[in-house]
DSSP file (Angstrom, degrees, kcal/mol; ACC not computed):
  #  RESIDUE AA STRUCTURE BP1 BP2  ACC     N-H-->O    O-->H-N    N-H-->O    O-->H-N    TCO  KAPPA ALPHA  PHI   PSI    X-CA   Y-CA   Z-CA
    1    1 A X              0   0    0      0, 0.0     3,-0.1     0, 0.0     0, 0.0   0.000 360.0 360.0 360.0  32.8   11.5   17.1  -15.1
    2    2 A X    >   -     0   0    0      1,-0.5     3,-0.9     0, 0.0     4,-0.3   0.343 360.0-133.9-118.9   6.3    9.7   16.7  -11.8
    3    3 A X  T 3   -     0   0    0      1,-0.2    -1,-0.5     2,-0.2     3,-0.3  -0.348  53.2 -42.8  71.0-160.1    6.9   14.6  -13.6
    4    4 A X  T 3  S+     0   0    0      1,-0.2    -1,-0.2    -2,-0.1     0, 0.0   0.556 130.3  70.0 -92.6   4.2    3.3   15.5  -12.7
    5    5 A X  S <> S+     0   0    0     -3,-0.9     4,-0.9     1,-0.1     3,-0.4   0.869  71.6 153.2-101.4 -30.8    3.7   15.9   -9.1
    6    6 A X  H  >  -     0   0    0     -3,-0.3     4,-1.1    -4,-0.3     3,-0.4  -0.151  69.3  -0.2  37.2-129.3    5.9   19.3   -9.3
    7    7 A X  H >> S+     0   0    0      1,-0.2     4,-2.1     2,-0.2     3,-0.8   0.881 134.8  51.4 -66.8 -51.4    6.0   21.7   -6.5
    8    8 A X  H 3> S+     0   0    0     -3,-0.4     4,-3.2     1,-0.2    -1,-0.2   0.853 108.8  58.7 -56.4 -33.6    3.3   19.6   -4.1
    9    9 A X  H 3X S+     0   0    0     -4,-0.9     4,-1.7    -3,-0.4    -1,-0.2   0.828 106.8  45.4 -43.2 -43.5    5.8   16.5   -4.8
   10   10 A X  H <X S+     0   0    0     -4,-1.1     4,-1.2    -3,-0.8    -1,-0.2   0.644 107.5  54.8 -89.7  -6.9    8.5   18.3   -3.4
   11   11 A X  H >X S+     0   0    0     -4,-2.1     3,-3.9    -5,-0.2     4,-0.8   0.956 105.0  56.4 -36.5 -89.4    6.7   19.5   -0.6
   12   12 A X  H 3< S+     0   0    0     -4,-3.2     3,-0.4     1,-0.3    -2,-0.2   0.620 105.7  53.3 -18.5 -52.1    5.9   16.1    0.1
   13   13 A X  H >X S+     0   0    0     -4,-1.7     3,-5.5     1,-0.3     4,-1.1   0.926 101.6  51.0 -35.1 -65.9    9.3   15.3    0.2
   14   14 A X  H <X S+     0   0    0     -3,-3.9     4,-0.7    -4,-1.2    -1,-0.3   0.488 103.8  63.3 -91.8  24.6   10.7   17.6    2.4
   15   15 A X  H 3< S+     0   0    0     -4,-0.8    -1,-0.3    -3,-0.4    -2,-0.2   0.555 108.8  46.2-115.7  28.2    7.8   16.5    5.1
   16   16 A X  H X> S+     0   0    0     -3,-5.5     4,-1.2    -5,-0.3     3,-1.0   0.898 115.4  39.3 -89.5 -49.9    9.3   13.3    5.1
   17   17 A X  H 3X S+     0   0    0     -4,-1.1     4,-2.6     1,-0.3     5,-0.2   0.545 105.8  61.8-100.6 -41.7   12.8   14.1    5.3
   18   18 A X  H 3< S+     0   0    0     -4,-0.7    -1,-0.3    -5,-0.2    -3,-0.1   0.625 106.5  45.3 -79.8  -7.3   12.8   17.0    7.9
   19   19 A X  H <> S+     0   0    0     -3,-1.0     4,-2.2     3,-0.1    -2,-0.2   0.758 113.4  54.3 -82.6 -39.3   11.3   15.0   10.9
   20   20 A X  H  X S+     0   0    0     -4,-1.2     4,-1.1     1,-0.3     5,-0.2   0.959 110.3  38.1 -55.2 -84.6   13.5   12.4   10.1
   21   21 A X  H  X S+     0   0    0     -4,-2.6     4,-1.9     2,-0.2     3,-0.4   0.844 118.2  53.6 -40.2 -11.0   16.8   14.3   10.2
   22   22 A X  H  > S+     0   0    0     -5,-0.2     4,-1.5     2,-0.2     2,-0.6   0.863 117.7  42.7 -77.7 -63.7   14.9   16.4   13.7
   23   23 A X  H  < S+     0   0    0     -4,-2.2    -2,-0.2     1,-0.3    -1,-0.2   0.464 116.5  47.8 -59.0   0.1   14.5   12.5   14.9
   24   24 A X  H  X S+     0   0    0     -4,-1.1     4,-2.2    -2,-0.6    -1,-0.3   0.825 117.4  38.5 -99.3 -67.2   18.2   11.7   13.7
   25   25 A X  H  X S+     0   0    0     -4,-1.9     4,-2.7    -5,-0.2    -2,-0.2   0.879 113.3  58.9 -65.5 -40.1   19.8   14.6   15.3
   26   26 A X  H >X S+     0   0    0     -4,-1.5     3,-2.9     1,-0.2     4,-0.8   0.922 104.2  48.4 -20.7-103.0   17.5   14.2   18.4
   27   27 A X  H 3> S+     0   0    0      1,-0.2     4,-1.7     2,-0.2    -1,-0.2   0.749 111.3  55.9 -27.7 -32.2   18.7   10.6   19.0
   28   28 A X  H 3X S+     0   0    0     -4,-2.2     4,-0.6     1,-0.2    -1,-0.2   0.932 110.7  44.5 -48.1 -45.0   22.9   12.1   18.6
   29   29 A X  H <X S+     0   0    0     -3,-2.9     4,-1.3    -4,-2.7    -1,-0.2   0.668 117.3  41.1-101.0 -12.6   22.4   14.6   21.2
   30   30 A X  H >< S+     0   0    0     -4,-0.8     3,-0.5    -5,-0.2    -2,-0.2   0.975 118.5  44.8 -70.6 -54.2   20.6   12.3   23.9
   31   31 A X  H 3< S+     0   0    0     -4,-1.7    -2,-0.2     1,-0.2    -3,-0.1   0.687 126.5  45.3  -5.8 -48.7   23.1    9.0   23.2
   32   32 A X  H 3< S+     0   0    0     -4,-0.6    -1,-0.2    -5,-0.1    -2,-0.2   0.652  90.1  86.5-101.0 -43.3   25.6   12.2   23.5
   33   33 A X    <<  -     0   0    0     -4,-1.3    -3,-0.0    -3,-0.5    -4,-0.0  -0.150  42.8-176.1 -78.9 153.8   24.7   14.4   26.4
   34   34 A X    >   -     0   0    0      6,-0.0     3,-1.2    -2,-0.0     5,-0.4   0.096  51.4-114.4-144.3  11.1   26.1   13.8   30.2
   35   35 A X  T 3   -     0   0    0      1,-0.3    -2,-0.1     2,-0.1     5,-0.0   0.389  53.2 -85.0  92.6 -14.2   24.3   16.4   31.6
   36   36 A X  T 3  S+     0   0    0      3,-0.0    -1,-0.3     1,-0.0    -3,-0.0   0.726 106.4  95.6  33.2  45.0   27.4   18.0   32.2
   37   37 A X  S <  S-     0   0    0     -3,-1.2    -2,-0.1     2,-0.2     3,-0.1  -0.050  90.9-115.8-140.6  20.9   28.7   16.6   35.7
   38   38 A X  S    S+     0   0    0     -4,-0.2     2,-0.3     1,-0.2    -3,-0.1   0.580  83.8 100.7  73.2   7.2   30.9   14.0   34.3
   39   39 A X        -     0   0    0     -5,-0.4     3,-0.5     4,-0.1     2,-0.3  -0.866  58.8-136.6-123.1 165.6   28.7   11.2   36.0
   40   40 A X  S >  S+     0   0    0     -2,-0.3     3,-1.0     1,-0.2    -6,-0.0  -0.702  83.7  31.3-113.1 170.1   25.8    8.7   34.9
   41   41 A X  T 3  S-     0   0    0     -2,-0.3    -1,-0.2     1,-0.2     3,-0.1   0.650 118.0 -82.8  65.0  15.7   23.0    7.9   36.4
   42   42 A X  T 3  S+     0   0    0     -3,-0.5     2,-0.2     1,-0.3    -1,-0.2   0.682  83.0 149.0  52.1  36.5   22.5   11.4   38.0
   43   43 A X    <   -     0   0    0     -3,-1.0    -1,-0.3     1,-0.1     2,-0.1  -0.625  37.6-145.1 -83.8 140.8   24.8   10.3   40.7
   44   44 A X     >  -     0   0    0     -2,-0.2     4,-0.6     1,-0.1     5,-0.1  -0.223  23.4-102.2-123.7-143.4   26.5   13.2   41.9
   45   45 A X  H  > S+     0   0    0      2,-0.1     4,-2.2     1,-0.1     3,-0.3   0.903 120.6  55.9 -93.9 -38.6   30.4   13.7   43.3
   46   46 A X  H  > S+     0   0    0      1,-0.2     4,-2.3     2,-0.2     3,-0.4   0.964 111.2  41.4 -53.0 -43.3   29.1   13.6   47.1
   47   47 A X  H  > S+     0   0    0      2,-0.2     4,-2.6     1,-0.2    -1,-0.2   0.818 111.3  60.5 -64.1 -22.3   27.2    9.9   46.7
   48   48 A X  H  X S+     0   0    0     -4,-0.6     4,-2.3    -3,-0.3    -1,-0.2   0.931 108.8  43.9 -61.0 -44.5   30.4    8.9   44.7
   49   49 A X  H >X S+     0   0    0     -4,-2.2     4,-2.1    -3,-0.4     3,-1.8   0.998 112.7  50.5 -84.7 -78.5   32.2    9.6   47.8
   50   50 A X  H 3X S+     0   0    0     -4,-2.3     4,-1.9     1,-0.3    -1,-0.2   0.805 102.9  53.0 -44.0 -46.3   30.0    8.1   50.0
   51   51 A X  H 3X S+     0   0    0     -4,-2.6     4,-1.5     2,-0.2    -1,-0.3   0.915 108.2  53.9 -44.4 -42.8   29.6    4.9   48.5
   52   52 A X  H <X>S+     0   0    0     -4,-2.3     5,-1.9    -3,-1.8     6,-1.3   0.958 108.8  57.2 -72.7 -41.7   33.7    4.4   48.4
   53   53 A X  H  <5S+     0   0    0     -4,-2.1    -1,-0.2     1,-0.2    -2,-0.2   0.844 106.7  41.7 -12.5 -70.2   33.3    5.2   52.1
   54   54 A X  H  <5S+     0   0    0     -4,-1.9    -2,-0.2    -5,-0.2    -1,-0.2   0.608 114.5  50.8 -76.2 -34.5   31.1    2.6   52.9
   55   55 A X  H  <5S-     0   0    0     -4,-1.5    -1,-0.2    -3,-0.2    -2,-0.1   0.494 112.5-122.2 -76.7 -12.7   33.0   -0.2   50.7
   56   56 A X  T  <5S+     0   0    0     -4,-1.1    -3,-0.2    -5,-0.2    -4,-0.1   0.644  72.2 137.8  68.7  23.7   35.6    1.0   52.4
   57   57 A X  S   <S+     0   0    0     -5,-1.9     2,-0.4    -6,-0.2    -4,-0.2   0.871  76.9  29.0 -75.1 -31.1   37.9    2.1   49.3
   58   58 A X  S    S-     0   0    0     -6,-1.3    -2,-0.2    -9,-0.1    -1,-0.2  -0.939  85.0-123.1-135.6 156.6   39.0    5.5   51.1
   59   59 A X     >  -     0   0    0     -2,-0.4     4,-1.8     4,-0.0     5,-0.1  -0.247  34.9 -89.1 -90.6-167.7   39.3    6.1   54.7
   60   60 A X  H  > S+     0   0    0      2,-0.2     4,-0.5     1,-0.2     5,-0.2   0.861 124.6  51.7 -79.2 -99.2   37.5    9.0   57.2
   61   61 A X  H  > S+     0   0    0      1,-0.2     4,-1.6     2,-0.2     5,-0.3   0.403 110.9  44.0   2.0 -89.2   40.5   11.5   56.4
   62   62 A X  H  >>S+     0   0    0      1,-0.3     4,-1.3     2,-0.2     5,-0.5   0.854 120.0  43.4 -53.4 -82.1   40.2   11.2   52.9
   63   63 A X  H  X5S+     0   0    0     -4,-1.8     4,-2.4     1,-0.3    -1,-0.3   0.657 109.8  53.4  -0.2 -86.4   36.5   11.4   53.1
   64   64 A X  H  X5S+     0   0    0     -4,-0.5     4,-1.4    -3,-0.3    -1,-0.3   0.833 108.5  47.9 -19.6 -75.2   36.5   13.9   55.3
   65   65 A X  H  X5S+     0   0    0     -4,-1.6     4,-2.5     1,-0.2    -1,-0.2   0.904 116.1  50.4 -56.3 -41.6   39.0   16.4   53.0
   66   66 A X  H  X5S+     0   0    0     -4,-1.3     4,-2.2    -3,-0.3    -2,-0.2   0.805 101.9  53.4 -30.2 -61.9   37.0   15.7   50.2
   67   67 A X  H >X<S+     0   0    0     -4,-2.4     4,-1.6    -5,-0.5     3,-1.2   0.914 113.0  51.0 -46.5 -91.9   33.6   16.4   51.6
   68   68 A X  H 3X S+     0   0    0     -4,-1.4     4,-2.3     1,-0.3    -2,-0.2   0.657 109.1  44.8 -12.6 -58.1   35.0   19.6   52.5
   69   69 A X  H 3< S+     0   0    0     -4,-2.5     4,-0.5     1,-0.2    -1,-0.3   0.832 107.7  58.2 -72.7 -25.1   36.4   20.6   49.2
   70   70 A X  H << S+     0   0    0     -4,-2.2     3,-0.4    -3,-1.2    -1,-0.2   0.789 111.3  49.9 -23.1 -59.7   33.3   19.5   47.4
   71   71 A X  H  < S+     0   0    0     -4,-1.6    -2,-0.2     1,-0.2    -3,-0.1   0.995 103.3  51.7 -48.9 -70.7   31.6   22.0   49.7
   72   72 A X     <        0   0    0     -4,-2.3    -1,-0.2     1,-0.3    -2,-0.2   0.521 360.0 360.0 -67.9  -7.1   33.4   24.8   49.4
   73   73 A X              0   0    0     -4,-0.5    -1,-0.3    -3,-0.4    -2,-0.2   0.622 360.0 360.0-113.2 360.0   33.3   24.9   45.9
């Protein structure tokens, strides 16, 4: 029942179908991924910290303990 195209027809098929779904799941797991460090833009916890610094959102203490623990781990 596969008509005249038989086995090469379903070839055919699946070398439409399996770049699609690679090019499907591709786009999920970039859209999806964060790199793992919980930030965008490959900003990392020390620059975070500095920027609030400089805006002034936390003071040299806070900074300061921060830095530090950042380091040490």
């Amino acid at each position: 029942m596969m008509g005249n195209w038989g086995f090469f027809g379903m070839s055919m098929m699946w070398l439409i179908w399996l770049p699609l779904i690679a090019l499907f799941v591709w786009f999920i797991i970039k859209i999806t991924r964060n790199n793992g460090n919980g930030f965008d833009n490959g900003r990392n916890a020390i620059e975070i910290l500095k920027e609030k610094f400089a805006k002034g959102e936390i003071g040299k203490e806070e900074f300061d303990e921060k830095i530090k623990i950042l380091r040490r781990s």
